[in-house]
C-alpha positions in Angstrom: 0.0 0.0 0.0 1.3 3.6 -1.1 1.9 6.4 1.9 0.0 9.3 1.5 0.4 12.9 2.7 -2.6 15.3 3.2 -3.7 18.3 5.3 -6.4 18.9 7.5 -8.1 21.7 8.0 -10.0 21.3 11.3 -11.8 25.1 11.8 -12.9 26.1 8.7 -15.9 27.8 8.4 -16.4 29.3 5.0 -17.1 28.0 1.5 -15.4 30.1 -0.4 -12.1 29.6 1.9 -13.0 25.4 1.6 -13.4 25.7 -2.0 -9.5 27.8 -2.1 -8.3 25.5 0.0 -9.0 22.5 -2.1 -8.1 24.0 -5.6 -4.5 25.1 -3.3 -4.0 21.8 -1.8 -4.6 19.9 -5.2 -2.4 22.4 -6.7 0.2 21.8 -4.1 0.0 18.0 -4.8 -1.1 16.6 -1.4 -3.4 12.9 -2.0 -6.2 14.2 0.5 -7.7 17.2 2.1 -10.0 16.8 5.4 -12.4 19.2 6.9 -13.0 19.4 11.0 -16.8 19.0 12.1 -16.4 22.6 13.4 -19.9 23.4 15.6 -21.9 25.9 13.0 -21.3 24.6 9.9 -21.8 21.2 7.8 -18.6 20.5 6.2 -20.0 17.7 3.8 -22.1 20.5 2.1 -18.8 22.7 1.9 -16.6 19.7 0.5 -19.8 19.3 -2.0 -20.1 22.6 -3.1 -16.2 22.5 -3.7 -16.1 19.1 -5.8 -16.5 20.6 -9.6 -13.1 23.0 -8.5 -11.0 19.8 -8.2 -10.1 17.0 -10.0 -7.7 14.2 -8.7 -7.8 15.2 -5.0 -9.3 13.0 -2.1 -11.6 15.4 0.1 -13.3 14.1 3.5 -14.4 14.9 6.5 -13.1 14.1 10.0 -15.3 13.6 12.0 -18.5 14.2 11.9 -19.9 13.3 15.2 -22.8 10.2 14.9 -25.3 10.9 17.9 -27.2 14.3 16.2 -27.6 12.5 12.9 -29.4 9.4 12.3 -27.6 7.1 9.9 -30.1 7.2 8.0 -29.4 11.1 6.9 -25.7 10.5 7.5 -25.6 8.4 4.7 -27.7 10.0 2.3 -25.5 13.1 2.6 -22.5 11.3 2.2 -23.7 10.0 -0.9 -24.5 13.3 -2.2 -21.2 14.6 -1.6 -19.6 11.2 -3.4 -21.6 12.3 -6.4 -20.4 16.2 -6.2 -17.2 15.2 -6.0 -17.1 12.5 -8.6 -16.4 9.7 -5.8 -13.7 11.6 -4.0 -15.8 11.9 -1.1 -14.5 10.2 2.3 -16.3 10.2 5.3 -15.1 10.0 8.8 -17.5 9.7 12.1 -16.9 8.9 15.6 -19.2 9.0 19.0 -17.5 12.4 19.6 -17.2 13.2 23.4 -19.6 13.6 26.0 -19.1 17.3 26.9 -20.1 18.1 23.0 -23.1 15.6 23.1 -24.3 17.7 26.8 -24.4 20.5 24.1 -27.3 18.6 22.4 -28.8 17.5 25.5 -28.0 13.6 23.7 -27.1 11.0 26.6 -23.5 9.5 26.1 -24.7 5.7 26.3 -21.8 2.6 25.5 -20.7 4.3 22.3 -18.8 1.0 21.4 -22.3 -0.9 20.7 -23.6 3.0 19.2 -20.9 3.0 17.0 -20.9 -1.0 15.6 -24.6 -0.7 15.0 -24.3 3.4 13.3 -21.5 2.0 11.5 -22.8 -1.0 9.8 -26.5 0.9 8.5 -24.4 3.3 6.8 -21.7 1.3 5.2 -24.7 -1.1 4.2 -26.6 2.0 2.2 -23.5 3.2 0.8 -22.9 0.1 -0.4 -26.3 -1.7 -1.5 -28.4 1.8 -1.3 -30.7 0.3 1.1 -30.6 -1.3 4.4 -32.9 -3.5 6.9 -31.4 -3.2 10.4 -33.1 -4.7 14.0 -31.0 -4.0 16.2 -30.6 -3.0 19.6 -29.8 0.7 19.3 -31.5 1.3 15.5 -34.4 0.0 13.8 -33.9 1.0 10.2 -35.5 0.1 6.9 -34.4 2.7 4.3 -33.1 3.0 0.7 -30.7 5.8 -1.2 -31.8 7.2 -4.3 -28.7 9.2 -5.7 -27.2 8.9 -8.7 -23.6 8.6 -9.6 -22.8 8.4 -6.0 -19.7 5.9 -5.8 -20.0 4.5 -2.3 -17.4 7.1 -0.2 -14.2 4.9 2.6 -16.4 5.1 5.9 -13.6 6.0 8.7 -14.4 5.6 12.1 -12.1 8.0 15.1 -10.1 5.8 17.1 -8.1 6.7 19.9 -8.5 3.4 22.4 -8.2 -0.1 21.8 -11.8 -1.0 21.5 -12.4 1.4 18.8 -9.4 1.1 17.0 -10.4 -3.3 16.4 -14.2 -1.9 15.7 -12.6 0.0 12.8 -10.3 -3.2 11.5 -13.2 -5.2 11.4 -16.1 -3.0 9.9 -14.8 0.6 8.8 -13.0 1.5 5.6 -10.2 3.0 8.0 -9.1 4.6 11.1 -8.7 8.0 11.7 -6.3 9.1 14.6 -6.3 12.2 16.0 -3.4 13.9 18.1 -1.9 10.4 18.8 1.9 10.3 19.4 3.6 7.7 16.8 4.9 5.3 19.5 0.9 4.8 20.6 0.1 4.6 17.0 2.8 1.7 16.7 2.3 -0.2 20.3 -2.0 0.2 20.2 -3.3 1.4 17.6 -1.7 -0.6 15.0 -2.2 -3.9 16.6 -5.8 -3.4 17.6 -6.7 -2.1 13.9 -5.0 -5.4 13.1 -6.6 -8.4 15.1 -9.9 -6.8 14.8 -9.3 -7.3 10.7 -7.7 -11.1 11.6 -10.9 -11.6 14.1 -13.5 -10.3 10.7 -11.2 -12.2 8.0 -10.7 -9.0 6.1 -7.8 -7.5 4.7 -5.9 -4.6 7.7 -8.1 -1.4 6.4 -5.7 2.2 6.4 -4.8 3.9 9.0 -5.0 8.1 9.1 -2.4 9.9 11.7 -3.8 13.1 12.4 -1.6 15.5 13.9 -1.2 19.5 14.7 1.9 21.1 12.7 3.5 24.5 12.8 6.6 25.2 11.2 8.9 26.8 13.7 12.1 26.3 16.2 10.5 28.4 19.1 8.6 26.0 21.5 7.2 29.4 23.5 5.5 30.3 20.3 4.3 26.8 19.5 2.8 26.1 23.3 1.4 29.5 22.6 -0.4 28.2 19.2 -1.7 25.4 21.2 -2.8 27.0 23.9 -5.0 29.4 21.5 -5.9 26.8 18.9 -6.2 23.6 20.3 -6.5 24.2 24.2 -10.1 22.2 24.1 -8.2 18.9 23.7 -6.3 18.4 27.2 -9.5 19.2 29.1 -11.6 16.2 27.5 -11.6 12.5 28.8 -11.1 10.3 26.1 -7.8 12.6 25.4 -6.2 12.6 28.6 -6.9 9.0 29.1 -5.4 8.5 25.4 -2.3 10.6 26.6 -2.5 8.7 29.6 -2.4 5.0 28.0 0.3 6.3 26.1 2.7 7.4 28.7 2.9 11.0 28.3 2.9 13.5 31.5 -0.1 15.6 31.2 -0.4 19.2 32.7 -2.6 20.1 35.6 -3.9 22.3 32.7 -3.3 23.3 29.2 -0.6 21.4 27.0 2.8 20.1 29.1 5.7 20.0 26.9 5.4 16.0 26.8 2.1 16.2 25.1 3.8 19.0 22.6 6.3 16.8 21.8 4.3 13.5 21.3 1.1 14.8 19.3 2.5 18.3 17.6 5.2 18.0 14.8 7.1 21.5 14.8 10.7 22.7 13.9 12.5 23.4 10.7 11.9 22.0 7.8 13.8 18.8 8.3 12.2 18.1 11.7 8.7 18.1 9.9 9.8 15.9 7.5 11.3 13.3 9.9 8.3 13.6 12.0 6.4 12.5 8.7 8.5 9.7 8.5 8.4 8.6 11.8 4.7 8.4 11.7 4.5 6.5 8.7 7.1 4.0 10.2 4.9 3.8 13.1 2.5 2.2 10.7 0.5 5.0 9.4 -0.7 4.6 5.9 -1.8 8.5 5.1 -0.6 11.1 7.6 -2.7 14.0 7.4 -1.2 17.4 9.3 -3.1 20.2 10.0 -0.7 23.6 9.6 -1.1 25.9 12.1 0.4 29.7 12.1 2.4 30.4 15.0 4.2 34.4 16.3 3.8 37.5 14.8 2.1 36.5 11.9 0.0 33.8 11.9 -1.6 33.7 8.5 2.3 34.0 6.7 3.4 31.2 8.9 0.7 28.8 8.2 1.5 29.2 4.4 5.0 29.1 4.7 4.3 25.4 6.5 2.0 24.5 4.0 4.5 25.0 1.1 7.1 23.4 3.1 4.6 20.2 3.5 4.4 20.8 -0.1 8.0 20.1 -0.5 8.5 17.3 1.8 5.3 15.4 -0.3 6.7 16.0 -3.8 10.2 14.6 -2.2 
């Protein structure tokens, strides 16, 4: 199986800056771009509404959180966005987290079971366009009628070991999110793989997803994190992630430990052996999602995006 580099783009909130970005990253020749489910906006329409400015380039979503949308709709946009794009549509979904599902006033109930039963209606209408499912969480009978809608990778999130064989034995892939590349290699990995061996299929891929910011200056990186991603060490299923993995956490905010595991950043060279390293670990795509750190933000997010540029046409 070939590696694959692509960005991720996990706060956008405008079409016309979705639509750029794809024409950009095509143009810059990464294999995929990935939207963020950021709360306000419904990043499978955006990717849609962007598919006729592309051509060759992968574009998905990750993740789109399964509790507020029956699988039922979840499907039937995922197909639409397959046929907008010309099959270049992925979709990832995950239980999300229980702070985000008090926001919807949804109860937070064994998301393993949630998730193997969510999983399997919408892979099944993807696939077949219709689906009869009695089960214990969803009773379903539905159909698809969309046309020229190849059936879009299904990803599931995976950041424990119980989700991570769910996704080897029923999703299209697993999608990993701010995991350091030794937890990738020593769980992640492994689980993906016997839960394949335990279904009889083939391994399915498996998506790093990490934070980057070209720079030397760690103040002005732990600065980045602490204004862009400083949600991440206050939720559960994160700090018990870090936790498994071994990495000192901070009474608050990001310690340096969880910098260095789960945020590439340095010179050019560091990024790229931080791309390697991942891919080593046994990623099969590693998508990085460039973040503008000091004076300048917007500058330094370009500059890091042409330097991922570089490091993918290498």
């Amino acid at each position: 199986m070939s590696v694959k580099l692509s960005v991720i783009f996990p706060e956008t909130r405008s079409l016309p800056a979705v639509r750029e970005l794809a024409v950009r990253s095509e143009e810059q020749g990464f294999s995929g771009m990935w939207l963020g489910a950021a709360f306000g906006f419904d990043p499978m329409m955006a990717i849609a509404l962007a598919g006729d400015a592309t051509h060759t380039i992968e574009m998905g979503v990750a993740v789109v959180p399964t509790w507020p949308r029956h699988p039922l709709v979840m499907a039937q946009s995922a197909a639409t966005a397959s046929a907008a794009t010309g099959g270049r549509f992925r979709l990832g979904i995950g239980p999300s987290h229980v702070p985000v599902m008090q926001m919807y006033g949804i109860d937070f109930d064994r998301p393993i079971s949630h998730t193997r039963e969510y999983l399997a209606i919408v892979r099944a209408l993807l696939a077949d366009g219709r689906v009869a499912h009695d089960g214990e969480r969803f009773r379903v009978n539905g159909f698809l009628d969309i046309a020229d809608a190849p059936a879009p990778a299904v990803l599931l999130s995976v950041l424990r070991e119980q989700m991570a064989r769910l996704a080897g034995a029923a999703a299209d892939g697993a999608l990993c999110w701010l995991t350091p590349a030794t937890y990738l290699h020593d769980v992640v990995a492994p689980n993906l793989a016997a839960g394949a061996r335990d279904a009889a299929r083939a391994v399915p891929p498996l998506v790093a997803e990490l934070p980057c910011a070209l720079s030397t200056d760690r103040d002005a990186v732990h600065a980045m994190a602490a204004r862009d991603l400083g949600i991440y060490p206050q939720v559960p299923f994160y700090r018990n992630m870090f936790e498994a993995a071994g990495v000192p956490l901070a009474e608050r905010g990001w310690s340096d430990a969880m910098l260095d595991a789960s945020v590439l950043f340095g010179d050019e060279d560091a990024l790229a052996t931080g791309v390697q390293a991942l891919f080593a670990a046994g990623a099969d795509e590693v998508a990085l999602s460039p973040f503008g750190v000091g004076d300048d933000p917007a500058r330094s997010q370009a500059e890091c995006l042409r330097v991922l540029s570089d490091i993918n046409r290498s």
